[in-house]
PAKE-797691 format. One record per residue (C-alpha): x, y, z; chain; residue number from 1. Coordinates in nm, 3 decimals, m for minus. Example, Ala and Ser with C-alpha at 12.3 -4.5 7.8 and 13.67 -1.06 7.14 Angstrom:
<rs>
+---------+---------+---------+----+-----+
:       X :       Y :       Z : ch :   i :
+---------+---------+---------+----+-----+
:   1.230 :  m0.450 :   0.780 :  A :   1 :
:   1.367 :  m0.106 :   0.714 :  A :   2 :
+---------+---------+---------+----+-----+
</rs>
This chain:
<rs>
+---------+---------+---------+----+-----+
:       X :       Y :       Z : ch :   i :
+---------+---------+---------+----+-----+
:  m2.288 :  13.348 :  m1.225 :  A :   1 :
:  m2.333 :  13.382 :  m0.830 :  A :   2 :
:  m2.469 :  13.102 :  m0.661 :  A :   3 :
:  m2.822 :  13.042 :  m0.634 :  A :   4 :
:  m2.984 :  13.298 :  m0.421 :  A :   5 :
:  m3.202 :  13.117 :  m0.192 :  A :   6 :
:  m3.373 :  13.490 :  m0.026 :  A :   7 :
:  m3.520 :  13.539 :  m0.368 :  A :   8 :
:  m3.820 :  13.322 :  m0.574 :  A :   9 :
:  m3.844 :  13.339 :  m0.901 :  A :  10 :
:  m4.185 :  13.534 :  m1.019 :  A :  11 :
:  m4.375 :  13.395 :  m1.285 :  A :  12 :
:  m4.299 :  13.728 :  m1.504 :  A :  13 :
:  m3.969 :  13.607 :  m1.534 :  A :  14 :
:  m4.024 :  13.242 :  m1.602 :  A :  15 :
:  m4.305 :  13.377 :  m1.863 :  A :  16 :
:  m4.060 :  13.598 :  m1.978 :  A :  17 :
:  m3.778 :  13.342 :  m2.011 :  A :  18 :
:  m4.038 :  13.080 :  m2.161 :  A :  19 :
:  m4.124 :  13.325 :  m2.392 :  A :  20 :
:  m3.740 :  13.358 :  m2.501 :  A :  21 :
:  m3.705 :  12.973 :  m2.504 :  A :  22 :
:  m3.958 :  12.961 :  m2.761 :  A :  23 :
:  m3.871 :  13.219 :  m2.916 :  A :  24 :
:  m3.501 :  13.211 :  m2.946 :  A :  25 :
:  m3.573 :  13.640 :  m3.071 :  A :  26 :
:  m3.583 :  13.887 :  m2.780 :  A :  27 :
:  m3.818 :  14.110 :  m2.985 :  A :  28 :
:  m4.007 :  13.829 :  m3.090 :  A :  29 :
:  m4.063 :  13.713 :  m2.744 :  A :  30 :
:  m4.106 :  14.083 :  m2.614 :  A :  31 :
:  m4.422 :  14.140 :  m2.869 :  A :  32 :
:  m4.559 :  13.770 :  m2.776 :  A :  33 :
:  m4.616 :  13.867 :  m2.409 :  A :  34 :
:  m4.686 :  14.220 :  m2.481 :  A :  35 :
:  m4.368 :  14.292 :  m2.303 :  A :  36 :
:  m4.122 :  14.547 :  m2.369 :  A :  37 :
:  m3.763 :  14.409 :  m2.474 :  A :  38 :
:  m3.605 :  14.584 :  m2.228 :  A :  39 :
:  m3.836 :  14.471 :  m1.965 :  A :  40 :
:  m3.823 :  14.124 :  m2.139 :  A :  41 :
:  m3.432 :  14.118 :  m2.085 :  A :  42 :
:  m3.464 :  14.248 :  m1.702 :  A :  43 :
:  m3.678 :  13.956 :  m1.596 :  A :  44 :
:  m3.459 :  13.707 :  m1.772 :  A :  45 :
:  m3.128 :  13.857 :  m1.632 :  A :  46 :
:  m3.342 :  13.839 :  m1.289 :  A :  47 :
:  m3.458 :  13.502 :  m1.329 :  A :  48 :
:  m3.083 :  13.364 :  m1.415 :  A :  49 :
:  m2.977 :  13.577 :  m1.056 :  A :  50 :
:  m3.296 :  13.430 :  m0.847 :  A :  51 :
:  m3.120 :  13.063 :  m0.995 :  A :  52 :
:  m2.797 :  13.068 :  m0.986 :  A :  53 :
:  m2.758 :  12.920 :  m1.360 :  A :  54 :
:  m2.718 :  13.079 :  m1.675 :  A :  55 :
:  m2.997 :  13.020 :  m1.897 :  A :  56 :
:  m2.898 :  13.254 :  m2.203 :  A :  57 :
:  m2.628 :  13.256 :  m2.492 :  A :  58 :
:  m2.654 :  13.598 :  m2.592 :  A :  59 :
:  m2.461 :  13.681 :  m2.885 :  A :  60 :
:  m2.524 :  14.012 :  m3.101 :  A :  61 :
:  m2.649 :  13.793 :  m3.404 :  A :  62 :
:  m2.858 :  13.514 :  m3.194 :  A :  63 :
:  m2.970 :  13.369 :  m2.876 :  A :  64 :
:  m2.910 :  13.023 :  m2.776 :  A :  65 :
:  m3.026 :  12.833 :  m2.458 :  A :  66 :
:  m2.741 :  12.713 :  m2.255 :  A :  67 :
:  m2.738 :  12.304 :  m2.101 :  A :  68 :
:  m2.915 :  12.469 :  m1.795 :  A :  69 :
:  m3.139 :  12.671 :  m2.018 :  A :  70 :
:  m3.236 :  12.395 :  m2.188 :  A :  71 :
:  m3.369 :  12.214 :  m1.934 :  A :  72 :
:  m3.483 :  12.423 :  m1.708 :  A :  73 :
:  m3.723 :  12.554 :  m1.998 :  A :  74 :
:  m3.928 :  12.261 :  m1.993 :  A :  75 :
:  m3.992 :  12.309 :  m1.589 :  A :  76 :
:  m4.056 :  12.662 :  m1.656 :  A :  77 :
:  m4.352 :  12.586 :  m1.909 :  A :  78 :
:  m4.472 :  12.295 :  m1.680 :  A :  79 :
:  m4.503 :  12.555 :  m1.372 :  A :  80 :
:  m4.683 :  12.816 :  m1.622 :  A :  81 :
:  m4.900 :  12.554 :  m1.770 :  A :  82 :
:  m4.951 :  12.454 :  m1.388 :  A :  83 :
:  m5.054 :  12.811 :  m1.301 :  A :  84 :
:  m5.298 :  12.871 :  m1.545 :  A :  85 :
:  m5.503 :  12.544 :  m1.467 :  A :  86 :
:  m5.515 :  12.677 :  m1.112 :  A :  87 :
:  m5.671 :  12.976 :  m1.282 :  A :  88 :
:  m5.899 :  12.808 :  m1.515 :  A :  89 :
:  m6.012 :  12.611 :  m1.204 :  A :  90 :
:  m6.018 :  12.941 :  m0.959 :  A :  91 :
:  m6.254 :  13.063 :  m1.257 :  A :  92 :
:  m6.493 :  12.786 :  m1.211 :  A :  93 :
:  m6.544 :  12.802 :  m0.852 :  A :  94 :
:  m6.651 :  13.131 :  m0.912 :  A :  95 :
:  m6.841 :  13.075 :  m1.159 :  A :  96 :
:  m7.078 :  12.769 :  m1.085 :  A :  97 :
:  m7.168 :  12.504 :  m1.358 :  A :  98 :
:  m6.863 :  12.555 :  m1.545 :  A :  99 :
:  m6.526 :  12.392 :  m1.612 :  A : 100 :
:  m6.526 :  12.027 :  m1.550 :  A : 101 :
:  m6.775 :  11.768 :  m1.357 :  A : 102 :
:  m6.682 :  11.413 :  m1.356 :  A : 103 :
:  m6.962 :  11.214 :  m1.275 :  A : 104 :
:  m6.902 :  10.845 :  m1.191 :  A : 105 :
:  m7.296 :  10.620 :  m1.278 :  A : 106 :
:  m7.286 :  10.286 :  m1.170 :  A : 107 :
:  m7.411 :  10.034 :  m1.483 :  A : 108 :
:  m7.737 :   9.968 :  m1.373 :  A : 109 :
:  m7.803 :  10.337 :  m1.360 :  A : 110 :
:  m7.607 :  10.499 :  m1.616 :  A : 111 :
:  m7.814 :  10.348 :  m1.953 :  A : 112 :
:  m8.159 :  10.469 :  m1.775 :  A : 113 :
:  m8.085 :  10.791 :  m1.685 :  A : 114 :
:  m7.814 :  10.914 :  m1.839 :  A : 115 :
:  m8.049 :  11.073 :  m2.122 :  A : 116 :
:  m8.209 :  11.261 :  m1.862 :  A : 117 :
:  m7.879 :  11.403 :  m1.713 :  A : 118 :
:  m7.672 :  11.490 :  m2.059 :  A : 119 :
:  m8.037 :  11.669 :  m2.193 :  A : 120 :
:  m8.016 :  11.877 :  m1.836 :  A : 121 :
:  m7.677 :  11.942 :  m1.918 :  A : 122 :
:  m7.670 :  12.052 :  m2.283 :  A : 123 :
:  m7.965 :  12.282 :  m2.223 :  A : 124 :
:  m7.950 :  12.445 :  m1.877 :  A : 125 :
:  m7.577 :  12.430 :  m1.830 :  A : 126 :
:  m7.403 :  12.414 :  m2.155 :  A : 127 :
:  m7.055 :  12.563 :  m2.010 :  A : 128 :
:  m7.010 :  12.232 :  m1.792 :  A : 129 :
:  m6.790 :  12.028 :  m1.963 :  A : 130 :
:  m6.966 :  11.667 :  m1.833 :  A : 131 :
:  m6.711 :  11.400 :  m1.841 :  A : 132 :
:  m6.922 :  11.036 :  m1.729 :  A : 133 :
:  m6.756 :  10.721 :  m1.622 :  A : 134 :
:  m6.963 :  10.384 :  m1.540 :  A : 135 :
:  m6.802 :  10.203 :  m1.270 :  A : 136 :
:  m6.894 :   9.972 :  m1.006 :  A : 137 :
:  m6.962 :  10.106 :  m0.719 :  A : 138 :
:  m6.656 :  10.008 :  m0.507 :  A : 139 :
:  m6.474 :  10.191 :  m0.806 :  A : 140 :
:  m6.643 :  10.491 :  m0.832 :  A : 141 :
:  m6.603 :  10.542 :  m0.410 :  A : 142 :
:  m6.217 :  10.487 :  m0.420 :  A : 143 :
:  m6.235 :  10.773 :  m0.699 :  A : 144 :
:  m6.426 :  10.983 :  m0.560 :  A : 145 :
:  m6.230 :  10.960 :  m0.191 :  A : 146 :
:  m5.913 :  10.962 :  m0.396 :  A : 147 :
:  m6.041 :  11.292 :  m0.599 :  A : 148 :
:  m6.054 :  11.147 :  m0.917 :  A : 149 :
:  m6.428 :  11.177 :  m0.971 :  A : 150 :
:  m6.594 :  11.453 :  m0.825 :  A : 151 :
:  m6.989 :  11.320 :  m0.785 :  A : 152 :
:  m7.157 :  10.995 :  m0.807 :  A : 153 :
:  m7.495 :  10.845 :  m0.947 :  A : 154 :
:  m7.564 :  10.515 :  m0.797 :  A : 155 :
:  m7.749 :  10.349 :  m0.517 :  A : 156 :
:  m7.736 :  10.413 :  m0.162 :  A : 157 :
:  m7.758 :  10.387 :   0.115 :  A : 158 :
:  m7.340 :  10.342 :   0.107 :  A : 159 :
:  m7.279 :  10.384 :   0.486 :  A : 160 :
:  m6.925 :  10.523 :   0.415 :  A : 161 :
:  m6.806 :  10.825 :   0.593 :  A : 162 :
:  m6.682 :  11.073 :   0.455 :  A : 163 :
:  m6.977 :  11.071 :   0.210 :  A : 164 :
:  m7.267 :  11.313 :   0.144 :  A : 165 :
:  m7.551 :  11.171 :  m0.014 :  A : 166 :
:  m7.848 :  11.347 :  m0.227 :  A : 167 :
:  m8.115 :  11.147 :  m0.282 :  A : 168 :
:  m8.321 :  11.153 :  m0.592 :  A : 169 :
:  m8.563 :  10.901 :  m0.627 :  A : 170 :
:  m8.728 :  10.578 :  m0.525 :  A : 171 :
:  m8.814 :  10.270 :  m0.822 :  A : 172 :
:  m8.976 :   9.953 :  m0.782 :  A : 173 :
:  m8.819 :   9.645 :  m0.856 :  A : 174 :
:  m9.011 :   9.440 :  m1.166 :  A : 175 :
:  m9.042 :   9.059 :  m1.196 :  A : 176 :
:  m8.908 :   8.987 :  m1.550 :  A : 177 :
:  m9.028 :   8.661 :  m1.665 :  A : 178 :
:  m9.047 :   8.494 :  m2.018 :  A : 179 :
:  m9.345 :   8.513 :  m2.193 :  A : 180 :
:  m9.555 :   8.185 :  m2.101 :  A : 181 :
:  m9.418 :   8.240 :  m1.731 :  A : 182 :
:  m9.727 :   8.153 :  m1.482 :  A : 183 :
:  m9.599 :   8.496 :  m1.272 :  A : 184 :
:  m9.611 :   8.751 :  m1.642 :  A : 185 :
:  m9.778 :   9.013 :  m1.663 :  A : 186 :
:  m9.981 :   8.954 :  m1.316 :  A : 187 :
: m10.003 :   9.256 :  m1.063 :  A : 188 :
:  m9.997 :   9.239 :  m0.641 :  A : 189 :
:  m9.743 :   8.945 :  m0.682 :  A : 190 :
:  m9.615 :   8.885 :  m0.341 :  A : 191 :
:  m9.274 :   8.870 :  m0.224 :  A : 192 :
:  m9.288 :   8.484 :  m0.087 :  A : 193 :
:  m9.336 :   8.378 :  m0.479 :  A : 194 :
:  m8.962 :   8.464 :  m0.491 :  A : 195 :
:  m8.846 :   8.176 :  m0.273 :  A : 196 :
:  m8.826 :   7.944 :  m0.540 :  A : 197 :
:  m8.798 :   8.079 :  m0.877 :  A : 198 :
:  m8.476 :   7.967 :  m1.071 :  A : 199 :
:  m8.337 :   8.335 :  m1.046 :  A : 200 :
:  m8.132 :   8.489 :  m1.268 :  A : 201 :
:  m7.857 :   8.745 :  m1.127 :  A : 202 :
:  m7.563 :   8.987 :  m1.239 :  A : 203 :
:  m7.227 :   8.903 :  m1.157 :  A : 204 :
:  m7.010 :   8.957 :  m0.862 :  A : 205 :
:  m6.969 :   9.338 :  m0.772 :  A : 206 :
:  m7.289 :   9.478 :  m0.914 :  A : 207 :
:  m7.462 :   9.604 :  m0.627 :  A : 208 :
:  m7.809 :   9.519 :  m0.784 :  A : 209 :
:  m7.690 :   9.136 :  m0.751 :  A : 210 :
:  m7.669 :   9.171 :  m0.369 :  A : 211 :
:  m7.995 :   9.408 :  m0.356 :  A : 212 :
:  m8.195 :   9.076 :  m0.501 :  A : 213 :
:  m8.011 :   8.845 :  m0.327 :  A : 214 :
:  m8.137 :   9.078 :   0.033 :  A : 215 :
:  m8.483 :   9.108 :  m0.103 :  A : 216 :
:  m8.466 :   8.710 :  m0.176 :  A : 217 :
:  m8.388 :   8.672 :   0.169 :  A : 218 :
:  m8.647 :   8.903 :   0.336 :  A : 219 :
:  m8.909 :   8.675 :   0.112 :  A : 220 :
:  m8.778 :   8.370 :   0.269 :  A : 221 :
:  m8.565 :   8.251 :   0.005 :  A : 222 :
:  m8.313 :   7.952 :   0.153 :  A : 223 :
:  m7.947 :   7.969 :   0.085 :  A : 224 :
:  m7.977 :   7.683 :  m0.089 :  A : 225 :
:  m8.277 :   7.794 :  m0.389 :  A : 226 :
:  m8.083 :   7.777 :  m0.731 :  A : 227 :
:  m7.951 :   8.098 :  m0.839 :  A : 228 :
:  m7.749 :   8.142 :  m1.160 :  A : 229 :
:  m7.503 :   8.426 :  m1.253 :  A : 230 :
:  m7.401 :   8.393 :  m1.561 :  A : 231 :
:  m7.450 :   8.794 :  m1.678 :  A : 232 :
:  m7.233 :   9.102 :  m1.712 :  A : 233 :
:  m7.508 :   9.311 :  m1.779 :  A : 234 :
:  m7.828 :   9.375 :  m1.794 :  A : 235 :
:  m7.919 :   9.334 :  m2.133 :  A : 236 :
:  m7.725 :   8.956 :  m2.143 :  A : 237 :
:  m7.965 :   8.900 :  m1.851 :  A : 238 :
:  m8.318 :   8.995 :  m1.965 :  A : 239 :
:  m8.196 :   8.786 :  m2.330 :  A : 240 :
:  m8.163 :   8.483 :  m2.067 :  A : 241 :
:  m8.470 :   8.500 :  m1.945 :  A : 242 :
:  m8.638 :   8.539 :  m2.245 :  A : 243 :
:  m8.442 :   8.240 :  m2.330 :  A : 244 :
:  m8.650 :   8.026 :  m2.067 :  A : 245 :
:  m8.333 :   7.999 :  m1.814 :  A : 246 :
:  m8.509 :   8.191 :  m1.560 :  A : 247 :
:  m8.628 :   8.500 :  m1.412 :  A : 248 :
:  m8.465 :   8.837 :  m1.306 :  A : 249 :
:  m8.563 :   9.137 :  m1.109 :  A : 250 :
:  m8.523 :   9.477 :  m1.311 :  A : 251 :
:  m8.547 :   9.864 :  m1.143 :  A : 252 :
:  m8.827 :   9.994 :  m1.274 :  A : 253 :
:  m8.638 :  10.240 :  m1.483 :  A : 254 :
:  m8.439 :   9.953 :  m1.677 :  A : 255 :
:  m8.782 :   9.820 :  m1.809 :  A : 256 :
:  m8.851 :   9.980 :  m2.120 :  A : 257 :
:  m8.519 :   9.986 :  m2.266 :  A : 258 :
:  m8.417 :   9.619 :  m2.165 :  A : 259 :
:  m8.763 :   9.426 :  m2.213 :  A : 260 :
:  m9.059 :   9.633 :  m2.316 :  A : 261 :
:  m9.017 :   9.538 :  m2.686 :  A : 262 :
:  m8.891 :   9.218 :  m2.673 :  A : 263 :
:  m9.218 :   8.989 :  m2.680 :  A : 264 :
:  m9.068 :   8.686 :  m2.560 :  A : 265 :
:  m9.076 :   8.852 :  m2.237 :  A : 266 :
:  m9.347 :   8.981 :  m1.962 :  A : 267 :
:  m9.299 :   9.197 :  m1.627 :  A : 268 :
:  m9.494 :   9.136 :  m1.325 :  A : 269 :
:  m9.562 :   9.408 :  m1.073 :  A : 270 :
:  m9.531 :   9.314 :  m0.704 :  A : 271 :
:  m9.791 :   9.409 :  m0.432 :  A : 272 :
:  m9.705 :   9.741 :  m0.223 :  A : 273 :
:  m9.461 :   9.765 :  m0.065 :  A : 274 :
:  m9.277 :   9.671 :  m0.397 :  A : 275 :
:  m8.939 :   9.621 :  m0.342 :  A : 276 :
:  m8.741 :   9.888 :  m0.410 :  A : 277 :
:  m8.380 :  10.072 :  m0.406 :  A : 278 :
:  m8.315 :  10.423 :  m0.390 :  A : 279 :
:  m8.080 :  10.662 :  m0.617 :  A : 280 :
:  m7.903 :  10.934 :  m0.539 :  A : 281 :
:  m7.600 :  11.187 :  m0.597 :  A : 282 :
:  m7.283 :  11.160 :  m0.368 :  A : 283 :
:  m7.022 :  11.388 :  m0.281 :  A : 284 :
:  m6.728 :  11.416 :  m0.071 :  A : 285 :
:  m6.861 :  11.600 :   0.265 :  A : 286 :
:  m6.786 :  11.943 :   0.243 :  A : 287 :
:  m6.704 :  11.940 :  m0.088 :  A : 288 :
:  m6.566 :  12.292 :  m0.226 :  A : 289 :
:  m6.864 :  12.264 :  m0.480 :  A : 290 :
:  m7.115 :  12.147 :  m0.210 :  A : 291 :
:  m7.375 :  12.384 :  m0.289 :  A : 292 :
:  m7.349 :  12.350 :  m0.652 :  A : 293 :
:  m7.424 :  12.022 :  m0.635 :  A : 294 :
:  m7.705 :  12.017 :  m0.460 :  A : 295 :
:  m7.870 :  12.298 :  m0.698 :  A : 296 :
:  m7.747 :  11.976 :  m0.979 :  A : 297 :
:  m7.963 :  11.792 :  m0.739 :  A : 298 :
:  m8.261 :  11.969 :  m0.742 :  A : 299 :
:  m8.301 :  12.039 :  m1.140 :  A : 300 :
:  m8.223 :  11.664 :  m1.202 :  A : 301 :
:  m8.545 :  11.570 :  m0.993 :  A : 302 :
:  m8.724 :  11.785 :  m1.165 :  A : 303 :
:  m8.644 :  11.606 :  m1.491 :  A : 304 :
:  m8.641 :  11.238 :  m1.348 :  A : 305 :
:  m9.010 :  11.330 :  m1.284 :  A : 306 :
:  m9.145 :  11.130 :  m1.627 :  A : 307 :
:  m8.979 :  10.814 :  m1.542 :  A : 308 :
:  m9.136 :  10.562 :  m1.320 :  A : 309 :
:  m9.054 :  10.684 :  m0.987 :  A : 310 :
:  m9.112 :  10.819 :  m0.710 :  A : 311 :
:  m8.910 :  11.157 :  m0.683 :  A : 312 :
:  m8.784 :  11.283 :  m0.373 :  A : 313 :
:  m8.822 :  11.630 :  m0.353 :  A : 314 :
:  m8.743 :  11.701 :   0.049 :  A : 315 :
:  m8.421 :  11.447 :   0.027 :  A : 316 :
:  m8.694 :  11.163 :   0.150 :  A : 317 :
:  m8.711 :  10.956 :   0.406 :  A : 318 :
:  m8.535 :  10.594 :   0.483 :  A : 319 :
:  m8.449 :  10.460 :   0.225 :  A : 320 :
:  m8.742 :  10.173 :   0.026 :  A : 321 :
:  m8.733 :   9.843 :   0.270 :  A : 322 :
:  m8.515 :   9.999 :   0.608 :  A : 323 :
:  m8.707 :  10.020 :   0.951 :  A : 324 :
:  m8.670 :  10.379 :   1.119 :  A : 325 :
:  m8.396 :  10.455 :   1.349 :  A : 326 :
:  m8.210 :  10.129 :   1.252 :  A : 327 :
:  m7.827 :  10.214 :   1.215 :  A : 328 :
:  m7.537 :  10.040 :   1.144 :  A : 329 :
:  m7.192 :  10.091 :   1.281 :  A : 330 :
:  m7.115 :  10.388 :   1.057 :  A : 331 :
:  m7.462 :  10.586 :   1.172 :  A : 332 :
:  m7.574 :  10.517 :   0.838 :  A : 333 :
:  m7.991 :  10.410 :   0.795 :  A : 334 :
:  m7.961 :  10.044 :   0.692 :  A : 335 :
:  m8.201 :   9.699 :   0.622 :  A : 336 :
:  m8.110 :   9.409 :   0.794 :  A : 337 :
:  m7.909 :   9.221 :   0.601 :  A : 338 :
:  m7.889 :   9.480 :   0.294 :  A : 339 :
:  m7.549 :   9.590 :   0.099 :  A : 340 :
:  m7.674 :   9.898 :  m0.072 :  A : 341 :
:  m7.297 :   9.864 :  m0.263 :  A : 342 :
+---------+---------+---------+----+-----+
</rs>
């Protein structure tokens, strides 16, 4: 066998022809598994071992046997054909839009709320998008989208990271949750000053709804100092300590319902306008290659989010709930003074 010729590439006929034989271990076999003729089948292998250098075949007039290099140059061969036709599979879903795979990365405080509303989209207007969801903090779910493992994002913004388009969806209202005898449950127009003392209840480190309270503390006039207890990795251990008597938490509005509105050892309070508030939204990598798909994902999820409590943001909105106009921060993003939107 000559050495490798490095003017010549191998095609993929001939490593789908050779795989075919690997398999195989039948030239006729192989030949009708391709729809290939034998001769043909033979050709591309012969051409294949000449584009390598190697030979790849034992042919003997009973059998055919892979040689050493055969052997293990098979396995390559199947991983580049393999290779090849997920490049197809994904070539096919660019051009055809809401198929193939979406991974979609919801932050916790999101993902129990609304992820009825996005899998019922799903199933019924696009049931050839194969929907894979992972909850993640938020820090998490930007490192995977910037390092391409997740390819849009549900949480709350703003994030003030380049590279990053945002969609907005919605504005909700934060809710005082209180246990039931609580002198704050149940009352409406509460305002924000009543927060300065209360023994508040928070999620743990790395939520960003932990440091949305703790900003909307502050702009209330909370003091470093007021007591505030994190003792919950969710919100559901959270609401079950308040209703315990250990305190108070702020909810999204969204949460309510699910997390308190049928426990009766608890009562929500409403806060006068402006209620505090966050704002959720899709993100994307700008310029994403599916850019314009995802906003049209945009658009019919606001349309469904319309039945929940909050305010939907048809035109993309404005600043986002609590952030004065034209104040930026060093990334050109909208921000509050003092607010992590992580």
């Amino acid at each position: 066998m000559n050495p490798v010729n490095r003017g010549k590439q191998p095609s993929l006929s001939q490593l789908r022809a050779f795989a075919a034989v690997a398999e195989h271990l039948h030239f006729r076999d192989a030949a009708a598994a391709i729809g290939m003729s034998q001769p043909a089948l033979s050709g591309a292998v012969s051409a294949l071992e000449e584009a390598l250098g190697v030979q790849l075949l034992e042919r003997t007039t009973r059998k055919v046997l892979l040689s050493p290099a055969g052997e293990r140059l098979a396995v390559r061969a199947k991983a580049v054909l393999d290779a090849v036709g997920e490049l197809l599979e994904e070539a096919e879903a660019v051009r055809a839009p809401f198929t193939g795979v979406l991974r979609l990365g919801v932050i916790p405080t999101v993902a129990p709320y609304l992820l009825p509303s996005v899998l019922r989209l799903v199933r019924e207007r696009y049931p050839e998008l194969d929907l894979q969801v992972h909850e993640e903090q938020t820090s998490s779910l930007l490192e995977g989208l910037s390092a391409g493992r997740l390819d849009l994002l549900l949480l709350a913004v703003p994030l003030g990271v380049p590279g990053v388009t945002e969609l907005p969806l919605f504005d909700e209202d934060f809710v005082l949750v209180t246990y039931g005898d609580h002198w704050l449950g149940g009352r409406e127009g509460i305002p924000r000053d009543a927060l300065r003392e209360l023994p508040l209840l928070l999620l743990d480190e790395g939520h960003c709804l932990r440091d949305q309270a703790l900003d909307i503390c502050r702009e209330a006039g909370r003091s470093d100092g007021a007591p505030v207890t994190t003792t919950a990795a969710g919100l559901s251990t959270l609401v079950q300590l308040v209703a315990g008597g250990l305190g108070v938490t702020l909810l999204p509005h969204t949460a309510v319902q699910v997390e308190a509105g049928r426990n009766p050892a608890l009562a929500t309070g409403y806060f006068a306008d402006p209620a505090p508030a966050r704002r959720v939204a899709l993100a994307m990598r700008a310029g994403a290659a599916r850019q314009g798909e995802f906003e049209q994902f945009a658009g019919a999820l606001r349309e469904v989010l319309k039945d929940l409590p909050v305010r939907v943001l048809h035109d993309g909105g404005g600043p986002p709930p609590g952030v004065l106009p034209g104040a930026t921060g060093a990334t050109g993003a909208t921000v509050a003074p003092g607010a992590s939107a992580g």
